[in-house]
Phi, psi and omega in degrees: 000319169329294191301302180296334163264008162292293185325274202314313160307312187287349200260314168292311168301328199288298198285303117042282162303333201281307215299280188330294168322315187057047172193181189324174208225122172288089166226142138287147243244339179250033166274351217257302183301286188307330176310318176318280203303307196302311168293324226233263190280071187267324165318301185324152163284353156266025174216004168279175205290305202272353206268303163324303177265355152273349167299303183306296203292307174300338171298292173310339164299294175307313176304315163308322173272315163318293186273028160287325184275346194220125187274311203285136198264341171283309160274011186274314187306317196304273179011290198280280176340289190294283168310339157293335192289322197280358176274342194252310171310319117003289199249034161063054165210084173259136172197106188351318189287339169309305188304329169316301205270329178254055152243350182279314210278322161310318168268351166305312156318320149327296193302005192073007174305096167311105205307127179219148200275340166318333199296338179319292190268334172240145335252008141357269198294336169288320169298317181296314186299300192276343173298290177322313176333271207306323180275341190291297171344297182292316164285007190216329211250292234268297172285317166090050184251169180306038207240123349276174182277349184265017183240357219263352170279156184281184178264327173284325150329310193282280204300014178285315183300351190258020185203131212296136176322169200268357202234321170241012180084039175231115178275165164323293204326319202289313179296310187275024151276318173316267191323353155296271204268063170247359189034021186224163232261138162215131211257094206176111183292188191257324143331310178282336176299306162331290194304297159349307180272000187247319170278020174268319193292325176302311192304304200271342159284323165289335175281349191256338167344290205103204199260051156305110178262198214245310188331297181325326196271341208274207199212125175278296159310052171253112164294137221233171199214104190287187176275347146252042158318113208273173195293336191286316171294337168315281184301331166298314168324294215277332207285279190303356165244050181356098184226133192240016167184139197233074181314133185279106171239159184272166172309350174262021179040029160288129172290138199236324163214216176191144175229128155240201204286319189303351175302309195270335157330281188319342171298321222271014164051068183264130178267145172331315198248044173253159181248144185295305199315311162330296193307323199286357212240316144280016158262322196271347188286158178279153175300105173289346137358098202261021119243137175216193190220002167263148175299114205256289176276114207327299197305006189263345187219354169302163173287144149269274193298100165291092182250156200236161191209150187283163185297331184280357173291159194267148223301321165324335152340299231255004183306291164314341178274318158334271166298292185273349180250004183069013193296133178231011137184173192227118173287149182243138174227166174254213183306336169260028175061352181285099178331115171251004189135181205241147139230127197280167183293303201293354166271018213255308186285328157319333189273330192252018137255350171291322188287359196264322193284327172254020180256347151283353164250346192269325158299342170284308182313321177303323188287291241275324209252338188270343204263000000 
């Protein structure tokens, strides 16, 4: 997949230059090296959006200036190289293919090219503009990737950082303060080091668990809801079974959403000086109307982004949903994707208190039997 969206950027910018230009087609040569990065490594910090276009652009500025100022072509190279590094470094965007580009207008200059500052913007500033186009277009619309990763958080994602990792209290905050002072360039965002240190914490909770899966736990007997339930049996449904959650499934019984009650608060748009009742009574009755502009149907007001977890994950699984998305129960589907059932937060904390009580008795035995 790297390659094809390599192919396709660098191939799109080329055709790009060609248009503009109306002659042989301006790309550089350290676009094909960004392309590695942008693509290959999109997580890094050598691959965001400022890194990538201060990189290029101030390196090329320093490639310029350099040979307008350094006649000798051995120390201009140094020069143009060193200095774009401490320039990328400066301006807290480094990314390694800059040092590439502010070597052109130095060697160019060999050739007897006179150093011009155009050179910035074509073809420089064209290339660097339509490679960012192509890659934002690719990673976030076309692949659906997290790009960038430092602007790409959620709201529940950001407030995840204030609340401690699940198992000894080491937060995001506690890693990129480490990654300060290890004082050397570690090319790995502080989000993936997290994630990295919270399935290590997992990893390492499942061995002392046991084999608890999510299947065990769940709760089966849930009542379920299509996307054209209408809202009002929806709620007589969750009302007469004091039900504080309702799963949306498609006819293949895949889950597509989830309603609770605040799904339906949140409809009624209430102003200080409304009466609830009123308002709730004209939200939740179906509409004698054959148009209307209020939600009629369960799928008009339900969550979408769902997340779900197979029956055979291990309870551990559901901790981060828990504990960092605020999740307070998880629909379980089975291999085929098909809802088989919920786990509420509080059968999440019985299995892990029941099992602690017995891996605390079975270490008592052990003591009891060595002594």
């Amino acid at each position: 997949m790297a390659a094809l969206t390599s192919l396709v950027a660098i191939f799109s910018t080329v055709v790009i230059s060609q248009f503009t230009f109306g002659h042989a087609p301006l790309l550089l040569a350290s676009m094909g090296a960004s392309a590695v990065i942008l693509f290959v490594v999109y997580s890094s910090p050598l691959a965001q959006p400022w890194s990538f276009l201060g990189g290029h652009m101030l390196s090329g500025l320093v490639g310029v200036l350099v040979a307008f100022y350094v006649q000798d072509p051995a120390l201009a190279s140094a020069l143009a190289v060193s200095l774009s590094v401490l320039a990328m470094l400066t301006g807290r965007c480094l990314h390694p293919p800059g040092a590439a580009t502010a070597l052109v207008p130095v060697l160019n200059a060999t050739h007897e090219a006179t150093p011009d500052f155009a050179f910035l913007l074509a073809p420089l500033g064209l290339n660097v503009i339509s490679m960012l186009f192509f890659t934002l277009i690719i990673n976030r619309i076309v692949l659906r990737r997290p790009y960038p990763t430092s602007i790409h958080l959620s709201a529940a994602e950001r407030d995840s950082r204030l609340v401690p990792d699940t198992l000894n209290g080491i937060s995001p905050a506690d890693i990129e303060q480490a990654t300060k002072d290890f004082k050397q360039f570690i090319d790995v965002g502080v989000d993936d080091l997290s994630q990295i240190f919270t399935r290590l914490q997992l990893l390492h909770f499942e061995k002392q668990q046991g084999s608890i899966s999510c299947g065990e736990i769940m709760q089966t007997s849930i009542a379920t809801a299509e996307y054209a339930t209408e809202v009002e049996s929806a709620w007589i449904m969750m009302h007469e079974q004091n039900l504080k959650v309702l799963p949306v499934l498609d006819k293949a019984r895949r889950v597509i959403g989830i309603v609770t009650r605040y799904d339906f608060l949140k409809n009624l748009k209430m102003t200080p000086y409304d009466s609830f009742e009123d308002k709730w009574l004209a939200f939740i009755k179906r509409s004698s109307s054959t148009s209307t502009d209020k939600p009629e149907a369960i799928g008009h007001i339900m969550t979408r982004k769902v997340k779900t977890l197979p029956a055979t994950a291990h309870i551990a699984e559901l901790i981060p949903l828990v504990v960092r998305e605020g999740h307070h129960h998880v629909p379980i589907v089975d291999h085929e994707d098909r809802f088989v059932g919920l786990v509420f937060q509080n059968s999440l904390i019985a299995a892990l208190f029941n099992q602690q009580l017995l891996n605390q008795s079975v270490m008592s035995e052990q003591q009891n039997s060595a002594s």
